[in-house]
Every structure is written in C-alpha cells, then in structure tokens.
TORKOLKE-14013 format. One record per residue: residue number from 1; chain; x, y, z of N, C-alpha, C in turn. Coordinates in steps of 0.05 Angstrom, whole numbers. Layout:
// residues N
    i  ch      nX      nY      nZ     caX     caY     caZ      cX      cY      cZ
  NUM   A       X       Y       Z       X       Y       Z       X       Y       Z
...
// end
This chain:
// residues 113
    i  ch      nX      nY      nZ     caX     caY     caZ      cX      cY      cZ
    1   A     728    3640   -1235     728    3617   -1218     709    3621   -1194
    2   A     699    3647   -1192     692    3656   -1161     664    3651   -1170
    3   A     653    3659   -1195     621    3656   -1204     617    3619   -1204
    4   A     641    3613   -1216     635    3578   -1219     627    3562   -1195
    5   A     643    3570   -1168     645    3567   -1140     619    3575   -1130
    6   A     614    3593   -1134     592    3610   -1120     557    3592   -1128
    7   A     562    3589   -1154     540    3581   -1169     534    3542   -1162
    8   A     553    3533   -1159     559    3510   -1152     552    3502   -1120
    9   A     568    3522   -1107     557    3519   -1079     522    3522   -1068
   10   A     512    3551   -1085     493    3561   -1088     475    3558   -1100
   11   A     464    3526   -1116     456    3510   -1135     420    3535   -1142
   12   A     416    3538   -1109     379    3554   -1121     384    3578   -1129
   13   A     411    3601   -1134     417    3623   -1145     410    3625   -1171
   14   A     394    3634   -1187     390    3637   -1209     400    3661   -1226
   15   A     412    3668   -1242     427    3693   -1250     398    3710   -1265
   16   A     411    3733   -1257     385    3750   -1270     389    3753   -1310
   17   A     361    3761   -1315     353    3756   -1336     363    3787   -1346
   18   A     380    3799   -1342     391    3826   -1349     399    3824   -1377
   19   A     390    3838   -1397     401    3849   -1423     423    3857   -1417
   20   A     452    3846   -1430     475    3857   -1436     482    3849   -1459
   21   A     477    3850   -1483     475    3852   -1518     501    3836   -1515
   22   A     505    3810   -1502     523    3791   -1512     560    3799   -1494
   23   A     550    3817   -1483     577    3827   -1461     577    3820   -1434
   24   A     593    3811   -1422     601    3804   -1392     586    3814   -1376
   25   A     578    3802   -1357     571    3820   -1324     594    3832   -1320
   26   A     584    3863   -1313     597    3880   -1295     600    3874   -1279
   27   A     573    3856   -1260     584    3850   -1226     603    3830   -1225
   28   A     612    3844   -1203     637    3816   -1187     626    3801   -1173
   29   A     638    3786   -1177     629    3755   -1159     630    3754   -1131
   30   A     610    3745   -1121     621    3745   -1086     642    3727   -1077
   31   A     650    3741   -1062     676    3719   -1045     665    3692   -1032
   32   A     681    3675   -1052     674    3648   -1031     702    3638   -1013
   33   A     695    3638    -984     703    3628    -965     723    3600    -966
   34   A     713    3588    -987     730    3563   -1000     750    3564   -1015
   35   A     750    3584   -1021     769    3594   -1048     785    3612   -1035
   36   A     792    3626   -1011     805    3640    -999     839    3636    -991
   37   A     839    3612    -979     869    3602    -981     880    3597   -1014
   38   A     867    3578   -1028     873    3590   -1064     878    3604   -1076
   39   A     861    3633   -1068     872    3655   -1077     902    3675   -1072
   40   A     898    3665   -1041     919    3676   -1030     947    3661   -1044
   41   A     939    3640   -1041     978    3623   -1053     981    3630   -1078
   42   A     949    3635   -1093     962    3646   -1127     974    3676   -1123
   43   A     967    3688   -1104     976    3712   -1101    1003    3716   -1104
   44   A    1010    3698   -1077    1029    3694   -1067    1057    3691   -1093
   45   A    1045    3667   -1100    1067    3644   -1122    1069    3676   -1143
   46   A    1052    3688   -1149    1056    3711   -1179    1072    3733   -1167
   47   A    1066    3745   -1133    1083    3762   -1134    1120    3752   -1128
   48   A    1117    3727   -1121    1144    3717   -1118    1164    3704   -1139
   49   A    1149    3724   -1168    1170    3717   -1192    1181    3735   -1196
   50   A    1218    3723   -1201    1237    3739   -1198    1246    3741   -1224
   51   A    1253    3758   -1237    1267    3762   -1268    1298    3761   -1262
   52   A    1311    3751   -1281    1337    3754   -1282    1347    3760   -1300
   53   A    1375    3777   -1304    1395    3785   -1320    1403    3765   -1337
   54   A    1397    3766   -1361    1404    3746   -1383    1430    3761   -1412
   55   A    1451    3753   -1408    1461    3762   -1421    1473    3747   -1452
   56   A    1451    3754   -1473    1452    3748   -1499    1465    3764   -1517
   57   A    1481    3755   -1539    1497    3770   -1555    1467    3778   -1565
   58   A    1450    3764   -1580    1437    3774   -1601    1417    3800   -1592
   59   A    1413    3789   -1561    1397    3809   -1564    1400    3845   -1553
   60   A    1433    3843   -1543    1448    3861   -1547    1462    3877   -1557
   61   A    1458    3863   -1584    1456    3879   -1607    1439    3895   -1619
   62   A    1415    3879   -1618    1390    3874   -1619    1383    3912   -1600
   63   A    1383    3903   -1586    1378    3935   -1559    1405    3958   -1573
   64   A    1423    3952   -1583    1440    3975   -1594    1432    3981   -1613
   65   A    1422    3965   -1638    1422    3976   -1666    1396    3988   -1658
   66   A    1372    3990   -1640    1355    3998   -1634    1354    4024   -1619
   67   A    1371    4031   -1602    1383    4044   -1599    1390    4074   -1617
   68   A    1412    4066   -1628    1425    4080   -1651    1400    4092   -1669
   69   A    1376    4073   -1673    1359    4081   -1701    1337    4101   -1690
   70   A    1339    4097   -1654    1319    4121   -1646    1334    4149   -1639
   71   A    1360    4146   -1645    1376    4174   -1643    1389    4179   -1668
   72   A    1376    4172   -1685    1393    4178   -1711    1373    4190   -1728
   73   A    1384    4226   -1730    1377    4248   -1741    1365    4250   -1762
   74   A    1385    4224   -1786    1376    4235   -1811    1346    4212   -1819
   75   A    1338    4219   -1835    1316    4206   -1836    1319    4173   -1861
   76   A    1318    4159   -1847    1315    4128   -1864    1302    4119   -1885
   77   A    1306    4121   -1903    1291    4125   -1937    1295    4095   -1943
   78   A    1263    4079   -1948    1273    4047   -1966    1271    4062   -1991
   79   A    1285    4047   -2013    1287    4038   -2039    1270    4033   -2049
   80   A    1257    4044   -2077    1236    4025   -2088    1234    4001   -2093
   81   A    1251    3990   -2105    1248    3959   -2121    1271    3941   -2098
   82   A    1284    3953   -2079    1305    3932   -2069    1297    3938   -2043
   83   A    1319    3921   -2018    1309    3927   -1992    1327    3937   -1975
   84   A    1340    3961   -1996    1356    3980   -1978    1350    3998   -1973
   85   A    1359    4006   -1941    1345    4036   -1941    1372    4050   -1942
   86   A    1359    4080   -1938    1380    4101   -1947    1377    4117   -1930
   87   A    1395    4142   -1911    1403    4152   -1894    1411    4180   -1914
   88   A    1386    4203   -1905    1387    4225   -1919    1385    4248   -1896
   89   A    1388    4267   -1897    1385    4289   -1887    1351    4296   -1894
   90   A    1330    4311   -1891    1316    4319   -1887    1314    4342   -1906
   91   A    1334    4361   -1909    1335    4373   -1936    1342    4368   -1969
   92   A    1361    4343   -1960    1359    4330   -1983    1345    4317   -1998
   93   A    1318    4302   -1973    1301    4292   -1989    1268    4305   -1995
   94   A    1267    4335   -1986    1254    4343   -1996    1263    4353   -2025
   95   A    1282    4353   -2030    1299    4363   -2056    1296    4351   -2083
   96   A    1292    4321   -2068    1295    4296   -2085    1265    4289   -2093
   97   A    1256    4306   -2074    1218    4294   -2073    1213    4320   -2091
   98   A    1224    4340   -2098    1221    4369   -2108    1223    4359   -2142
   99   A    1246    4353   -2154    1251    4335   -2173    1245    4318   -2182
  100   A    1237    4298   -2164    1213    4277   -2181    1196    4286   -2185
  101   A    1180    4301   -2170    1155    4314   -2175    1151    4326   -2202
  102   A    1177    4344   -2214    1167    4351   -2237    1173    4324   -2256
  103   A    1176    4307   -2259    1177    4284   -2272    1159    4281   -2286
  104   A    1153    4282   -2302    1114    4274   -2320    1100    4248   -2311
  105   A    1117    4227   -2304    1103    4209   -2294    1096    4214   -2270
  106   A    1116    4221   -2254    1108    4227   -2226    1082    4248   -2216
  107   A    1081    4262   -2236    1064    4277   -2229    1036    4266   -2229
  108   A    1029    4240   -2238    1010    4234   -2241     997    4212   -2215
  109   A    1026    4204   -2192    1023    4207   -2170    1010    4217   -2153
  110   A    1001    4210   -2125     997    4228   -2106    1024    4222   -2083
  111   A    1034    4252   -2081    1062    4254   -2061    1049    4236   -2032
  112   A    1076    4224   -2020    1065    4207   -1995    1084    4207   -1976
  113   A    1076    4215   -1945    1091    4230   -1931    1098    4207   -1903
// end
C-alpha cells in the first residue's frame, strides 16, 4: 500500500529498470506521512485481538486421542486391504516382517520402512 501511495503522490518517480528475473523489490517503500495514522490503528485493531477459551466436546477429544497417539509406545501398523490399524510392539513386527520375507512372493518385494 506504501509503494501505491508513494507512487501516486509522486506521479514523476519512475521505478528503476533493475533486473529481478520476475521477483519482488527487495526495497521497502518509503514512509508516507498520509498513511501514518492508518497504519497505526491497523496496528493497533491486530494487536488488540483477544482469543478465548472455547470449550468443545469434539475437539477435546480430538486433543486427547492426539495426545494418547503421541505417547503411545507401540508402534501403529495399517492393514493391507482394510482400514484398521494394529498396535504391535516393535519386536513383534520385525518378526512378522522376518516371516513374510521368506514368503516367495514377498521376496520379490522391496521391504518398506
């Protein structure tokens, strides 16, 4: 807004002919004197928003099951063909990944971690 101002007030300013391969001016705009009380009340009005405590079932659940799934040890396995996952220990499913492996089909896989 400050370049629009500036350029407007300043109609014989001509912008320089500087190569920037299709990217923004670096420079900042000079301060216009007109635009000073404006700036200030936008200042103003953004730092004087207040958040409040909203208390939703959903999304307090929402924050628990979230919760729970970043402290929970065992590691979360989906299902191939369905959309359940599965809750294994870490040694068990290298065990399981040990066993498929020798599978003849499987082997023709690449293991995926």
């Amino acid at each position: 807004m400050r370049w629009k101002a500036h350029f407007f007030l300043n109609p014989d300013t001509t912008s320089s002919s500087k190569e920037t391969y299709g990217f923004k001016s670096t420079k900042n705009p000079p301060p216009v004197e007109e635009l000073k009380d404006f700036e200030d009340d936008m200042l103003k009005m953004i730092q004087s928003v207040k958040f409040r405590q909203i208390n939703n079932p959903f999304l307090n659940k929402l924050k628990e099951d979230t919760d729970y799934l970043k402290n929970e040890t065992k590691l979360l396995i989906a299902a191939d063909k369905t959309t359940n996952f599965y809750k294994l220990e870490p040694s068990t499913y290298n065990e399981l990944l040990e066993k498929t492996s020798q599978n003849p089909i499987r082997k023709h896989y690449q293991r995926r971690h």
